[in-house]
Kinemage of the C-alpha trace (Angstrom):
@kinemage 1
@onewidth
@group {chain A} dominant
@subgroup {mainchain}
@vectorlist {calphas} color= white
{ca unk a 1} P 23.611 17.446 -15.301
{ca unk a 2} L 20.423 15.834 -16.093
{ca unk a 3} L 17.131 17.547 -16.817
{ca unk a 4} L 14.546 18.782 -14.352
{ca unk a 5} L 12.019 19.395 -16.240
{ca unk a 6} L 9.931 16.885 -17.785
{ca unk a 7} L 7.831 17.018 -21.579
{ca unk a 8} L 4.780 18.001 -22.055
{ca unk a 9} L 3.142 16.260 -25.137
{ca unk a 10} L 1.521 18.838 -27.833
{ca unk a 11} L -1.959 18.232 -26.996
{ca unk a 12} L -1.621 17.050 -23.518
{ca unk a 13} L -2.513 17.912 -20.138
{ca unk a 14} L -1.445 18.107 -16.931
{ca unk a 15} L -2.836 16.664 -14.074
{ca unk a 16} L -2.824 17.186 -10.272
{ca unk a 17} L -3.632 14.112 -8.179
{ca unk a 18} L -3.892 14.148 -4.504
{ca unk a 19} L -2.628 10.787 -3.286
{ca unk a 20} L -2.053 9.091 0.174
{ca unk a 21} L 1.475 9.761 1.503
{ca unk a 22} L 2.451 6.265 2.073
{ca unk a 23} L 1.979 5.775 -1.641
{ca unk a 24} L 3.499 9.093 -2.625
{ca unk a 25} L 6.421 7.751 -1.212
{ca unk a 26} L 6.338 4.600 -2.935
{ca unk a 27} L 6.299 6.119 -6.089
{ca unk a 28} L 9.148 8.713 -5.159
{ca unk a 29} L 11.645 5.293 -4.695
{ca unk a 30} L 10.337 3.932 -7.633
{ca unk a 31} L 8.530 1.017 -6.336
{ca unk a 32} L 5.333 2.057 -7.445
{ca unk a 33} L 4.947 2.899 -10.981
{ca unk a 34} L 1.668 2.651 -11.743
{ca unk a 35} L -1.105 4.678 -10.348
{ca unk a 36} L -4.869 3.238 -10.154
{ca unk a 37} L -8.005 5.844 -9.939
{ca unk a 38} L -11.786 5.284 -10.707
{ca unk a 39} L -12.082 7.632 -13.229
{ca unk a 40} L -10.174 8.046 -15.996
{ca unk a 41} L -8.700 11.788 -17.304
{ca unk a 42} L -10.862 12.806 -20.195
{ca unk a 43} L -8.013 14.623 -21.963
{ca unk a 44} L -4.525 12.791 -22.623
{ca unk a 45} L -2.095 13.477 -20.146
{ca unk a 46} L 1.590 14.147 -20.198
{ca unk a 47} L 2.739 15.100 -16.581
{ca unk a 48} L 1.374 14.477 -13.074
{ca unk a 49} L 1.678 16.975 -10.234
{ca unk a 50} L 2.611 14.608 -7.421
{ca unk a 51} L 0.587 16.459 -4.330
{ca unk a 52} L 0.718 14.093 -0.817
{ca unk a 53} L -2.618 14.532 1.098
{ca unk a 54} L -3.153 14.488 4.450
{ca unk a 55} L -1.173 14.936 6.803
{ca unk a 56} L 1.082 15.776 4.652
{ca unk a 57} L -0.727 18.503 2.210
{ca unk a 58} L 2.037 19.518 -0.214
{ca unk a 59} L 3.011 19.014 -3.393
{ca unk a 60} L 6.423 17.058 -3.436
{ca unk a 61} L 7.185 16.081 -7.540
{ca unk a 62} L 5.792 15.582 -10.985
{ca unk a 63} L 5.533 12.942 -12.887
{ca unk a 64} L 5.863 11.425 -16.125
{ca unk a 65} L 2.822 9.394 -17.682
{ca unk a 66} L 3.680 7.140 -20.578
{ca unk a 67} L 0.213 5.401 -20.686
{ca unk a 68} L -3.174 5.458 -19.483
{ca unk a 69} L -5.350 2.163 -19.350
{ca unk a 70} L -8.145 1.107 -18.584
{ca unk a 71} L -10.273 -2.235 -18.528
{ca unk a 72} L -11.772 -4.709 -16.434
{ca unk a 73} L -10.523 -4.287 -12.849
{ca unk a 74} L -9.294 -8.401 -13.067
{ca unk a 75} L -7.274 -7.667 -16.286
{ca unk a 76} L -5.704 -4.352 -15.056
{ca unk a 77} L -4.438 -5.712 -11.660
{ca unk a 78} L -2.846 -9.356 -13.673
{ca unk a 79} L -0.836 -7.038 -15.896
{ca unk a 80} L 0.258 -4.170 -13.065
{ca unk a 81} L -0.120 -5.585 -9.638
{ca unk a 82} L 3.889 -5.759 -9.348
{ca unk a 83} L 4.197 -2.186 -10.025
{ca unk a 84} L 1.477 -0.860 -8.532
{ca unk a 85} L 2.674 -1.036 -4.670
{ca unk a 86} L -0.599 -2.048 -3.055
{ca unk a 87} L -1.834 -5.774 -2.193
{ca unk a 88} L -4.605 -7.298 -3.769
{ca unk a 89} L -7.184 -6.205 -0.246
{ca unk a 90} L -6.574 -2.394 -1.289
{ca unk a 91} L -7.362 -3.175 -4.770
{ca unk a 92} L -10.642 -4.531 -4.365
{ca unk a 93} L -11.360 -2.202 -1.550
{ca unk a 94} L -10.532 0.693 -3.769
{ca unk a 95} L -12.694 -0.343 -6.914
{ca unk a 96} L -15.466 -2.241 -4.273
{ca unk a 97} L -18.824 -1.528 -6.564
{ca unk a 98} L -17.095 -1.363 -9.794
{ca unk a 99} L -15.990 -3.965 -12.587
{ca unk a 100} L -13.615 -1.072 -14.073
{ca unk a 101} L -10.057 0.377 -13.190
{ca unk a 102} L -7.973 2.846 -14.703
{ca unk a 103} L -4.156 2.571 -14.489
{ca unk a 104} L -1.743 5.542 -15.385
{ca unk a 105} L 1.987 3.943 -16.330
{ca unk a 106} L 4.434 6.662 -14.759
{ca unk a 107} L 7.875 7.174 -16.083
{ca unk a 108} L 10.409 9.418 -14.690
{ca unk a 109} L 9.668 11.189 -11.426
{ca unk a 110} L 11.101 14.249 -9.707
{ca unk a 111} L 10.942 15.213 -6.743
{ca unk a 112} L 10.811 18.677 -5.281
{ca unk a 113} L 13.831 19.976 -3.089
{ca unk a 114} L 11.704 21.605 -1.360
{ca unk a 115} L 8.094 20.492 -1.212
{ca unk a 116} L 5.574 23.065 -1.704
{ca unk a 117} L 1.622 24.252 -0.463
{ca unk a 118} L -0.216 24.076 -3.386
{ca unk a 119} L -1.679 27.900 -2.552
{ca unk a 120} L 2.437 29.077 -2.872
{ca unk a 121} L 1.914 28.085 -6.483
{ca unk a 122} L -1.416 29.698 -6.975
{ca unk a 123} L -3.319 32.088 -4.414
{ca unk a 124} L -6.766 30.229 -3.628
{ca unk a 125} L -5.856 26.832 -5.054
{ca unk a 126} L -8.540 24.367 -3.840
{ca unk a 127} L -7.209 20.743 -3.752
{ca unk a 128} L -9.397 18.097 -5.677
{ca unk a 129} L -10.977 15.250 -4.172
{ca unk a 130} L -10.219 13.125 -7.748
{ca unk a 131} L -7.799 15.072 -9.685
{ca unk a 132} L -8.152 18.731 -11.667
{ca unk a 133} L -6.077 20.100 -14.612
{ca unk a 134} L -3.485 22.510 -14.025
{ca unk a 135} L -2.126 24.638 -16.731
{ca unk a 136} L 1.488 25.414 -17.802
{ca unk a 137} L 1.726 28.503 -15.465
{ca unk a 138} L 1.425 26.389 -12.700
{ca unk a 139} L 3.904 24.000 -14.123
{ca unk a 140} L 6.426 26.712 -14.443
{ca unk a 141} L 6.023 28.025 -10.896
{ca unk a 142} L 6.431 24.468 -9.585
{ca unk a 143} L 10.085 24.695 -11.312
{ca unk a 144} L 10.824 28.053 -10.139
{ca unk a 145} L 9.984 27.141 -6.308
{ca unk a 146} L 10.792 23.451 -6.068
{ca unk a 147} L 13.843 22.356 -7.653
């Protein structure tokens, strides 16, 4: 039976990112792996917590991250706009008023059997407009209440 859990590198962090639900589910088949943000994390990351915003509002898997780039917005989309599950339109729109674009490369994603309010993980969670850091704890209760 594989593994439902997922490695966290020494010296990494994990990261929860609210994302739109029709791009949740993109990455959940596996057609998108790449996700694009603004900002980049400031600390290297290992795992993503997978939360689908509204209307949606739980978290639903973690992910992997093997990589995180970022560049000029032109170079970024001509080496991940097959993986990335968004046309060129939302690109631009997203990064309108910026020349730069981050990219995080996911690798293996799980998803929850049971997806999960982020305040049954941790009483008083607030949900991040960008993205926040989460820390093991929160990892572990995700395992305990998901898969």
């Amino acid at each position: 039976m594989p593994s439902k859990r997922l490695p966290i590198s020494p010296g990494s962090r994990v990261v929860f990112l609210p994302i739109k639900p029709k791009y949740i589910n993109l990455i959940l088949t596996g057609i998108k792996t790449v996700e694009y943000r603004r900002r980049p994390p400031q600390q290297p990351v290992s795992i993503v917590v997978l939360y689908s915003s509204s209307p949606i509002k739980r978290i639903v898997g973690l992910a992997e991250v093997l990589e995180v780039s970022c560049g000029r917005k032109e170079v970024i989309w001509a080496s991940t706009s097959s993986q990335g599950g968004i046309n060129r339109k939302e690109y631009d729109d997203y990064f309108s008023g910026s020349d730069m674009s981050c990219v995080l490369k996911l690798g293996k994603v799980l998803k929850l059997a049971s997806p999960l309010t982020p305040s049954a993980i941790k009483r008083n969670f607030k949900v991040p407009q960008s993205y926040t850091y989460v820390d093991a704890c929160f990892i572990r209760r995700i395992y305990d209440k998901g898969f």
